[in-house]
N, C-alpha and C positions, 0 to 999 in steps of 0.2 A: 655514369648515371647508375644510380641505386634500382635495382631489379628485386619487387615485393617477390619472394614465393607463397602465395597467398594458397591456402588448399584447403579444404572440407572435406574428411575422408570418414566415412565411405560416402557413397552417392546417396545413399537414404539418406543421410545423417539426421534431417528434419523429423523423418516420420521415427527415427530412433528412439530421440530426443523429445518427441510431442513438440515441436513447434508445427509441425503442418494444424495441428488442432488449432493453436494460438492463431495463425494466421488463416482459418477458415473461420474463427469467431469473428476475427477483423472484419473480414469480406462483409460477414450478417449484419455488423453495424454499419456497414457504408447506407448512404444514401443510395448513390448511381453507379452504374457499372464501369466508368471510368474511375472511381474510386476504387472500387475493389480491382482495378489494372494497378492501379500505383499501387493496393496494398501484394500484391505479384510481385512488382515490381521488389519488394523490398529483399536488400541483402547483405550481406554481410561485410563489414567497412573496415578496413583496417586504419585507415589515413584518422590518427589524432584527432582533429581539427574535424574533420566531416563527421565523426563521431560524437566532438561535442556539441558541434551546430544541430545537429539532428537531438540528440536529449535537450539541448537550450531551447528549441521553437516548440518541441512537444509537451515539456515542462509550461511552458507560456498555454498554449492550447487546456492541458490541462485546470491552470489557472481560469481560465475562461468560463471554462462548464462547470466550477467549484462556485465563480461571482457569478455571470450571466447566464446561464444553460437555456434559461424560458427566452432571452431574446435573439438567441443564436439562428441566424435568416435561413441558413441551407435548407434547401427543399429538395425534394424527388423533381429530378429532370428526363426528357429523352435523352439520346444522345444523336449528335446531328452529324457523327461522321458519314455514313449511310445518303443521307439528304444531302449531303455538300458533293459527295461524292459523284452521285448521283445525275447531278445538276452541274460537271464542271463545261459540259461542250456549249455554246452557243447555240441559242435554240429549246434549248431543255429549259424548265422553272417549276420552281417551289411549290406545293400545293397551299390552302392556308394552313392545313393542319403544321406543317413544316414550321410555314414563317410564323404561325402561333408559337410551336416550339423554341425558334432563335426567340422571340419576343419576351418568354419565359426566362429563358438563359440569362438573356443579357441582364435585364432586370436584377434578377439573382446574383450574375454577378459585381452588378452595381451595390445591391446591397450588402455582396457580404466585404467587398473592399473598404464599403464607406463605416461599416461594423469595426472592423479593425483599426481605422484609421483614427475612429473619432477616442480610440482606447490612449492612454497614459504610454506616449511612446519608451521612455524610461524601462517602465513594467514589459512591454512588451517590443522588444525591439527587433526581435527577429521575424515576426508574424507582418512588422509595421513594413521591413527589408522585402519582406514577398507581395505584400497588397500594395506599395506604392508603384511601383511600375508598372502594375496591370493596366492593360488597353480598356477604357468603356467605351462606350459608342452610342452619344445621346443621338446622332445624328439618323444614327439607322432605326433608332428606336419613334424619334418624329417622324420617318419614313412608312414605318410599320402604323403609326397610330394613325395616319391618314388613308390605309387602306382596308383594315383590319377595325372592329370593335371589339368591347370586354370580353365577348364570349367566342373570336377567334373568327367571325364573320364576317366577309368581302360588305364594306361600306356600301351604301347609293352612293354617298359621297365621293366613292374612289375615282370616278372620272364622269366629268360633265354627260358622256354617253349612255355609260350604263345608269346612269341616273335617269336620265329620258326613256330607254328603254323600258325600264325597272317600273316606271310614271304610267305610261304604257300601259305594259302588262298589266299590272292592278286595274286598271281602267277596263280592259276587257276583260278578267276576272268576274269584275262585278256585274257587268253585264252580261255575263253568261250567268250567274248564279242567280240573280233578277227573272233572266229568260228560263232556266230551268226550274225556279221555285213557281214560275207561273205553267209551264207544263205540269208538273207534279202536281198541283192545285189542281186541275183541270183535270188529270186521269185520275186523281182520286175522285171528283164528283162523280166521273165515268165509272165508277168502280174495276177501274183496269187495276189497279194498285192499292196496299192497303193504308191505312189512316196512319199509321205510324213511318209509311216508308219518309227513305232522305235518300237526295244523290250520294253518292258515291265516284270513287275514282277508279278508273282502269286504263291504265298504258298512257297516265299520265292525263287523260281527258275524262270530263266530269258528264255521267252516265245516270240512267233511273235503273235501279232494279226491278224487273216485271216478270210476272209470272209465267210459266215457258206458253199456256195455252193463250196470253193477252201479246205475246211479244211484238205479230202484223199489226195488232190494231195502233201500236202509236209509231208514227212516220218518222222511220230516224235509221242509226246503223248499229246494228248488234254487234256489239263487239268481246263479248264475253259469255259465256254460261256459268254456272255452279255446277260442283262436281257431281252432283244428284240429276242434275239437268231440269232442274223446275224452276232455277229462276234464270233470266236471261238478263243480261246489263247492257242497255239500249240508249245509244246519243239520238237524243232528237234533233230533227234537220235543220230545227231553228237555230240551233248554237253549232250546229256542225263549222260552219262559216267563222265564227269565233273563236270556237277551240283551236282551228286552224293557222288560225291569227296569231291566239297565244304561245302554241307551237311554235310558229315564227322567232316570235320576240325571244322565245328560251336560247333556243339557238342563236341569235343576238345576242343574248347576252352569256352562254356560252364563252361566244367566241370574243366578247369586251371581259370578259374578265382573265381568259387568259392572254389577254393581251396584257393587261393589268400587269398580271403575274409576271408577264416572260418581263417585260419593264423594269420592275422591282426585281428580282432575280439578278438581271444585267447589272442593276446597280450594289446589288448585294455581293455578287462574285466576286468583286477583290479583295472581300474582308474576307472572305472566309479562311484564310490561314492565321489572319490576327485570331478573328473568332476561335479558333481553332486553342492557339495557345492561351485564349483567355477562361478559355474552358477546362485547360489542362489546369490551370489554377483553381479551378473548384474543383477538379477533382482531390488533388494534391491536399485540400484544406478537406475534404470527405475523409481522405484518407488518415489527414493527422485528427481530424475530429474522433474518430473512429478507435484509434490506437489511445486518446486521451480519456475517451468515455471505458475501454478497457483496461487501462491505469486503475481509473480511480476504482474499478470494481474488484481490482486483486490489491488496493493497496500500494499499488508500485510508487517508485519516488525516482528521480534524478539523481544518479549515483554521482560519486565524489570520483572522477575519473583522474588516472594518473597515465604520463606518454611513456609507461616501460608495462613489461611484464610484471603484473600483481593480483593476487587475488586476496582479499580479508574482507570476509563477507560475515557481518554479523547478522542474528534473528534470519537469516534468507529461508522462504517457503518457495515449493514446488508449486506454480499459480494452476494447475491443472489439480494436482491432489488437494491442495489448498479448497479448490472450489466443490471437490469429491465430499471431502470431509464436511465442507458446510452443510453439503445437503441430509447429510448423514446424523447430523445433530455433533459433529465431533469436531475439534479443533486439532491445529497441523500442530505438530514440536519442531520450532526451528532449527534450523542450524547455522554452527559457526565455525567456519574453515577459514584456513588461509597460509598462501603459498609467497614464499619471500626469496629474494637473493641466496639467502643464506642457506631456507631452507625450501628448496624447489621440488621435493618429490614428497608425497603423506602416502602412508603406507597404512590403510586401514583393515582389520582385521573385525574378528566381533564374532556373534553366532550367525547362524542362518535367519534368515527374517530377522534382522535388526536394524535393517537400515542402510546399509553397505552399498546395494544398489540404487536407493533412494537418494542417497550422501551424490553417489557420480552423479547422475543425473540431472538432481537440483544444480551444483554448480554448472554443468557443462549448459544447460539452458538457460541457466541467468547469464552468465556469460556472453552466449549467442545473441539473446534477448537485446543485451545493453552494445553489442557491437552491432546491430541493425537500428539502432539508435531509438533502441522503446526501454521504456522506464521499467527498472527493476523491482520485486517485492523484497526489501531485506532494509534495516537500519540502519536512519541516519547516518550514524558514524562508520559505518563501512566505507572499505575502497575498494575500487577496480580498475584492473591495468587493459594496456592491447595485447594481442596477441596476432601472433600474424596468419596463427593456422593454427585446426584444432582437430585431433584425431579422435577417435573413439571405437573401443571395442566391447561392444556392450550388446549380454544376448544369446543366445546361439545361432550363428554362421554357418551352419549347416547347409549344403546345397548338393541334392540329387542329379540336379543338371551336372552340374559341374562333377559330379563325383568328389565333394568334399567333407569331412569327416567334420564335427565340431573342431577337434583339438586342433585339425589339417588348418583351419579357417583361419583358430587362432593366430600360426603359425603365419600366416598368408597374410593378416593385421598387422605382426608385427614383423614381419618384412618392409611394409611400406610405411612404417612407423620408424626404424632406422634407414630408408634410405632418404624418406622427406623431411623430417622433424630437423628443427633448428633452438637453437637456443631462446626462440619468440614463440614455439611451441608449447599447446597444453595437450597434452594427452591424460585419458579416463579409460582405466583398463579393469575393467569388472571379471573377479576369480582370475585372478594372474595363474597362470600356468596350469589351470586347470582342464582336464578330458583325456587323462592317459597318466600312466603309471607316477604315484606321488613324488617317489624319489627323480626319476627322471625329468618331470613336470616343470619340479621345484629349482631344479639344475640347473635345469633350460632358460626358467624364468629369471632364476639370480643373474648367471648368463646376459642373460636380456636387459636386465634393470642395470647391472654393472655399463654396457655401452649407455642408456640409457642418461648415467650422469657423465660420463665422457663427454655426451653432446650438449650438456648443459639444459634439457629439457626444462620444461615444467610440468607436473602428474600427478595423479590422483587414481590409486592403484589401489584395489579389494584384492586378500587375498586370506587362506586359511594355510598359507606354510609357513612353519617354522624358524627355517633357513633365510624368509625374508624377513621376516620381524629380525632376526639376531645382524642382518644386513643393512636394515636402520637403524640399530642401534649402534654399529660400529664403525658408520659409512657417515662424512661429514658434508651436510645439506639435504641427508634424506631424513626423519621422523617418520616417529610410529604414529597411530591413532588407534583408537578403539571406540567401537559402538557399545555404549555401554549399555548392561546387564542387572534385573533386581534378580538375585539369586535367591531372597529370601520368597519371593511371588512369581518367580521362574515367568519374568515376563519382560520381553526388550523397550528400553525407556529409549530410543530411536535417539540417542544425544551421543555426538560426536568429542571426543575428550583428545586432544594430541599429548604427545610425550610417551607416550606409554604404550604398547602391542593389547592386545583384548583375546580373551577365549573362548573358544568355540563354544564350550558346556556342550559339548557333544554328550556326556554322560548324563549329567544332570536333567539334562532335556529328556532323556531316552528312557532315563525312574519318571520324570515330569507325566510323560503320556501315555504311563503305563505299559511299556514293554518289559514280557516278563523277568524275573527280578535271575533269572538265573542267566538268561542272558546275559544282560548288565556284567553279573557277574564272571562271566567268562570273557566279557569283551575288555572288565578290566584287567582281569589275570593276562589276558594277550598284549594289551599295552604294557603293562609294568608299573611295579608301584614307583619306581621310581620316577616315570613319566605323569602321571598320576600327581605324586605328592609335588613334583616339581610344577605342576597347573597351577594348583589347591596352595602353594607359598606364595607362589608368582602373586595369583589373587589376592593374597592376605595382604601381602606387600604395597598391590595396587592401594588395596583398602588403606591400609597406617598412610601411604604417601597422600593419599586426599585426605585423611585426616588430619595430618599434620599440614599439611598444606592449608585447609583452612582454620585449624591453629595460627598460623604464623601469620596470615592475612587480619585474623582478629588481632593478635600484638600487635601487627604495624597500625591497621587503623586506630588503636587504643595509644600506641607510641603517637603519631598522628594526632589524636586527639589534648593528650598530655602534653606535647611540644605547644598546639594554640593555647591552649590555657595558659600555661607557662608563658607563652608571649603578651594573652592578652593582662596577665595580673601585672609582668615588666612593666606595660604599659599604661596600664593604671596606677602602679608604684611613681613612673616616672611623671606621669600629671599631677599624682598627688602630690609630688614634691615640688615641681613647677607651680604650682595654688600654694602651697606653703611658701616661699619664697614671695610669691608675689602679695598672700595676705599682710606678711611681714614688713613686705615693702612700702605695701599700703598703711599699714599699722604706723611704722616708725613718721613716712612723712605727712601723717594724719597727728601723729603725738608731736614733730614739729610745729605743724602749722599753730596747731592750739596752742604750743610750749610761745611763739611768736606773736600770735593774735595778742597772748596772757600778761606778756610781758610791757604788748605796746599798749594796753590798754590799762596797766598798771602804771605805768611811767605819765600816760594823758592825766589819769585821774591825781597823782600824785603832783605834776607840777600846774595841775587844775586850781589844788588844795592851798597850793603852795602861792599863785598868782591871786587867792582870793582872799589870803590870808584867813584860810579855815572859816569862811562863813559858812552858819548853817543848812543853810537852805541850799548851796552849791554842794554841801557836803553829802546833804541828803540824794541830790540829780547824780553824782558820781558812784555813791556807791549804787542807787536804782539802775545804772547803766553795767554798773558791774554784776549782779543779778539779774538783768536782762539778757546778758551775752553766757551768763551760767546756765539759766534757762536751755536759751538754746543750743548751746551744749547737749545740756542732758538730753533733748526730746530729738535730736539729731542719731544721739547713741541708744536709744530706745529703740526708733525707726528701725534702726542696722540689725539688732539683735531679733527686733520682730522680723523683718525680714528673713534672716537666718534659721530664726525660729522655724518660719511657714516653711524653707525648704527642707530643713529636717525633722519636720513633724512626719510623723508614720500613718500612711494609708489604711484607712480601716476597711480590709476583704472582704470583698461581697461575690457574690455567683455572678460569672460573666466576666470578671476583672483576669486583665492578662498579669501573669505574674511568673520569677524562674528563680530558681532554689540558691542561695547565697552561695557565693562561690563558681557558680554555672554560670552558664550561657542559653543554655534552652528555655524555651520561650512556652508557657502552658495558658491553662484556661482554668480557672476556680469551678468546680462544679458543684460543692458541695462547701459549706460549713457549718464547723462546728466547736464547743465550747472553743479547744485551747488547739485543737488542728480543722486542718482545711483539706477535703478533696481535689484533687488537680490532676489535668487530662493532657500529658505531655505526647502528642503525636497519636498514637493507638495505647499506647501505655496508660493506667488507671492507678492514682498513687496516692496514697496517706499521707500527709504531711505536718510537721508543727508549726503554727500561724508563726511562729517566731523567727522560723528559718526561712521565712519566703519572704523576695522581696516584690512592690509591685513595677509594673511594667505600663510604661503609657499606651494608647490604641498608636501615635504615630512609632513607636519602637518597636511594638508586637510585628505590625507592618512591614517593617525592613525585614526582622527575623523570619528564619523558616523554623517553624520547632518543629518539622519531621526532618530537616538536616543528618542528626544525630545518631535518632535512631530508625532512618529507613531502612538502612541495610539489614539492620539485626530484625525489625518488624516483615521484610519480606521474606528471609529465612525463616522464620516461623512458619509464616503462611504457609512457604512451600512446602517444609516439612511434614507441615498439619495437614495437608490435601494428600501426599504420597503417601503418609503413615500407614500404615498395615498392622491391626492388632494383633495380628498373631503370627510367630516366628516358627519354623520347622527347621531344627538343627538335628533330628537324626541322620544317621549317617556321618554325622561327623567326629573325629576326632577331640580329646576333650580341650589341647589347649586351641583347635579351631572354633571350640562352639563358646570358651567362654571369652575371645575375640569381638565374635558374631556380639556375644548377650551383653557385650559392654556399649558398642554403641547402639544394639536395639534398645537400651534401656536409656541410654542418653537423649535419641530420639525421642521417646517416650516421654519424657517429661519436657523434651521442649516443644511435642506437640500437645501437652496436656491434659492428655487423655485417664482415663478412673481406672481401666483395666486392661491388660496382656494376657493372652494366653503361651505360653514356653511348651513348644511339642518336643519332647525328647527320649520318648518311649521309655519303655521299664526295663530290659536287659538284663544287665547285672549290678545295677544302680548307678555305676561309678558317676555317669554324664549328668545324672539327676543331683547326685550329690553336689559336687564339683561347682553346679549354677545354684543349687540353693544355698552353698559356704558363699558364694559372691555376690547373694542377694540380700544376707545376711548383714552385707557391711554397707550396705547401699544408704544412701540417706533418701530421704522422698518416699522411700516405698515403707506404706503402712502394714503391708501382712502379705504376705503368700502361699498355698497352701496344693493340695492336689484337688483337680477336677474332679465334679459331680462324677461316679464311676458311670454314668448311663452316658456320659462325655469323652470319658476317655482314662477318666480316675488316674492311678497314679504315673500314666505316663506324660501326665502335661501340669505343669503347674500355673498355676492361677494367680500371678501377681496385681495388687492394686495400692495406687498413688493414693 
């Protein structure tokens, strides 16, 4: 038998990670506090199968509150383990407030079984799996309505007795209230009392209040004063007899109604374990309510789950920062990681504040998230695998108790990281090797990461050395990653890039926020230029490879695009020729038939001629019949041609008319015309056209077509470019064949976000860098004039280019 090693290391790991948050939001949405037990309850699943049944029924539940949310029944409940509890000896019984409570219950969960039941089992088949075997209980519920009314109070009706009592009582009630409104009449004529008094109750019996110097004059029993001592509350001796009476009967009935009670009770005790577990069912559905109302408020979705070890997580948000940023007026920048057979460990590097520990974090929580079977925030087309255990060393570890040092901790993580971890392990190891001498660190860490893929892990490692990056590069199944950097705006774009190691810009940061510049410069003379220049390539390199990279993405979608053309005109050549063939075919046994008709009716009229021996009049009828069948001939081949006509007569363009450029395929809109061309709005594209080169397009063929197909790709690169653009570049500092690098695609940039003006910072020196960008601006096409800044600007250390 297979033996899980299931583990969650360390023992926070929730409150590391922020799930204790996610799971104290949970709680707030519960209804009842047996809901927030199951959302406790929740944890983390390895088993396949329990995995997907838990995102299959909360995926359904979500569905629910997306169509029904206003008639969803659950209500605020007590909880009755306390009352059951309470009441389980012989003897003991329910109060009504109790059995009002079960009364509430059962109902509720009457309604909410019959809620799910009456749904499209189909759509929801896991929710229909948990509501049809629930226990109801009309029986108990007819039990309750004969003792109990709407507002939770012991009937008359509940038993022949207390009904007679109840009959009773009332009856001396009112004669006592009869008898005392006729004494109070009476002391007020006396003027013992004043005109506005009214009886009153004390200790349960109905009393005059009287003034403390009148209290001897009316005959009866003081049974009260006021805390001043001036009024006294006096039963007169004429209902004393009465009151005593009705006292009676209370205690009658008293003691009928818990008779009542202990009754019902008796009858009620064997259910309460059903009740029990039918309650465990509302909570269960509090609970998935709860986790589904949470869904839809981060966006989460039912991941595409696979039974191995995977991560490819695309757009995925941190639903805790996610929620941070909204309140903020800011939106998250996704990310997209992912961990494969092939390549099981991402080695991410980057600056400080870039994202590095946001990158672990976000996965290691979706992760956790999607293995306790709650819906993740990240894109459709994402997948995610099992894992069977998940480490983490994220933070500092530091502990005085223990007497442990940061780095000691680290060291202490990943001890129990090679002695537990398996090849179904993920581990998330933030600043690898860092808290003690770099070289050594670094050693350690390589060290580390080498057993690491020995064990066949799977990981997600930050780190700023070296030796590791040149370790996935040369190590097969571990990759680089980097947080990428705008070096021209010295600001981290928080976007995760694989393939490639990333750089601190520990220097650039350090001119960025103004530490003095001679620092700088002695921090770089102690690095070396040749450590230095080897950054500053490395970068450029990164640079050309994303740009050629999407280079070659535009060829292929343009190869791409030229390969369907080329298919679709095959294709049209090949019907064209199939229509020729078949006009042809038509033609020839069209020129038969009439070649036949021509001949048989030449041959009737000729031995017509022949049996009549040329009479006139028969001569006249044959040839009429021969002119008759000419006739229709002609008006036969008139029909055809007009026919033919109408469908190659040319559409005369109006605004509104769908129409795509001869030869194309994209599908536009006329917006405009004019004499001999026409405007047309292909996608976001705006374009000039000659009415002659457009063909038009019917409303059902615009319809099949998408005309942003084509150009979405290229129309959202714009966009994006046009929102990130930065008018103005800062190339001091740099070398000349780095800066005119830099000024090639900041100008590229520039005109694909469209913008009128640039400012080029390259300070004055000894001109070389200023020349150098004005000879390559010189050959630039687009740019209308460039020249030096206003000098109250910056004059001739920036130049001034516009499109």
């Amino acid at each position: 038998m297979l033996i899980l090693r299931i583990m969650i290391f360390p023992q926070n790991f929730e409150q590391k990670i922020g799930f204790d948050i996610i799971r104290n939001e949970l709680k707030r949405l519960c209804f009842n506090e047996q809901g927030k037990e199951e959302i406790d309850n929740i944890k983390f699943l390895t088993d396949f199968e329990q995995v997907v049944s838990c995102q299959n029924i909360v995926d359904e539940m979500c569905k629910i509150f997306i169509e029904f949310a206003a008639n969803f029944p659950l209500t605020t409940l007590e909880n009755l383990t306390a009352s059951f509890a309470n009441t389980r000896l012989e003897g003991t019984f329910l109060s009504p407030t109790e059995i009002f409570n079960v009364r509430k219950t059962l109902e509720n969960i009457a309604s909410v079984v019959n809620f799910f039941l009456t749904k499209e089992r189909a759509r929801f088949p896991e929710l229909h799996k948990l509501s049809e075997n629930v226990c109801l209980f009309p029986e108990i519920l007819r039990e309750i309505s004969k003792i109990l009314d709407k507002d939770g109070q012991i009937k008359d009706s509940a038993s022949e007795e207390l009904s007679r009592i109840r009959r009773e009582k009332f009856k001396s009630q009112s004669a006592v209230s009869k008898t005392l409104q006729r004494v109070v009449n009476q002391a007020k004529n006396d003027g013992l009392v004043d005109s506005d008094t009214l009886p009153a109750m004390r200790d349960g019996r109905l009393v005059i209040p009287v003034s403390a110097m009148n209290k001897r004059k009316i005959n009866g029993i003081i049974h009260d004063e006021s805390a001043t001592g001036k009024t006294a509350y006096v039963e007169p001796a004429e209902v004393v007899a009465l009151n005593n009476h009705i006292r009676e009967l209370e205690n009658d009935e008293r003691r009928e109604i818990i008779k009542i009670l202990t009754i019902f009770t008796n009858f009620l005790r064997p259910y309460y374990a059903d009740i029990q577990d039918s309650t465990l069912y509302l909570a269960k559905i509090d609970a998935l309510a709860a986790i589904a109302k949470y869904s839809l408020s981060i966006s989460a979705i039912r991941p595409y789950l696979k039974n191995e070890p995977t991560i490819n997580f695309h757009d995925a948000r941190h639903p805790l920062l996610q929620k941070t940023l909204e309140k903020q007026g800011k939106k998250i920048v996704p990310l997209t990681v992912s961990l494969t057979k092939n390549n099981r460990i991402l080695i991410i590097s980057g600056p400080n504040a870039g994202g590095k520990s946001v990158c672990l974090k976000t996965v290691c929580l979706l992760q956790y998230m999607l293995q306790c079977g709650l819906p993740v925030p990240f894109a459709e087309n994402s997948e995610a695998g099992i894992f069977d255990s998940l480490f983490i060393d994220i933070g500092d570890g530091q502990n005085l108790e223990s007497d442990l040092s940061t780095y000691s901790s680290h060291l202490q993580n990943m001890k129990v990281f090679l002695r537990k971890s398996t090849e179904k392990s993920l581990l998330l190891i933030d600043e690898f090797g860092s808290g003690t001498e770099p070289q050594i660190g670094g050693a350690i860490a390589q060290a580390t990461l080498q057993e690491f893929c020995k064990k066949n892990v799977f990981a997600l490692i930050s780190t700023h050395y070296t030796n590791l990056k040149h370790f996935a590069s040369n190590t097969k199944g571990v990759i680089n990653g980097a947080m990428l950097y705008d070096r021209s705006q010295m600001k981290p774009l928080f976007v995760l890039q694989t393939g490639a190691p990333g750089s601190s810009f520990a220097i650039e940061i350090a001119k960025n926020i103004g530490l003095p510049q001679n620092v700088v410069e002695i921090a770089e003379q102690l690095i070396g230029t040749e450590q230095l220049n080897f950054d500053k390539n490395f970068q450029s390199a990164l640079r050309d490879k994303r740009y050629w990279e999407n280079k070659r993405k535009e060829i292929h979608q343009k190869e791409k695009y030229y390969e369907q053309k080329l298919a679709e005109y095959e294709r049209k050549l090949a019907e064209i020729n199939e229509k020729r063939k078949e006009i042809l075919n038509q033609a020839k046994n069209d020129a038969k038939t009439i070649i036949d008709n021509s001949n048989a009716l030449i041959e009737n009229t000729i031995r017509t001629i022949k049996e009549n021996k040329a009479e006139k009049e028969t001569t006249k009828i044959a040839r009429a019949e021969i002119t008759k069948f000419k006739k229709k001939f002609t008006e036969k081949q008139e029909k055809t041609l007009q026919k033919k006509g109408k469908e190659q007569e040319i559409h005369k363009l109006e605004v509104g008319d769908f129409v795509k450029i001869k030869g194309q395929n994209v599908v536009g809109q006329i917006v405009d015309v004019k004499a001999k061309s026409s405007v047309a709005l292909f996608g976001s594209i705006r374009t000039n056209v000659k009415t002659e080169n457009l063909e038009y397009v019917s409303k059902n063929q615009a319809k099949k077509s998408d005309p942003q197909r084509i150009s979405k790709n290229v129309v959202n690169e714009i966009r994006n470019t046009q929102l990130a653009f930065s008018q103005q570049i800062d190339l001091r500092g740099m070398r000349a064949d780095e800066a005119l690098q830099a000024i090639m695609y900041y100008i590229d940039d520039a005109q694909v976000a469209n913008v009128q003006q640039v400012r080029i910072l390259h300070g004055t020196g000894n001109g070389i860098l200023r020349q150098v960008i004005r000879d390559y601006l010189s050959n630039c096409k687009g740019i209308r004039s460039f020249a030096d800044e206003h000098v109250q600007f910056g004059g001739a250390g920036i130049t001034v280019v516009k499109f």
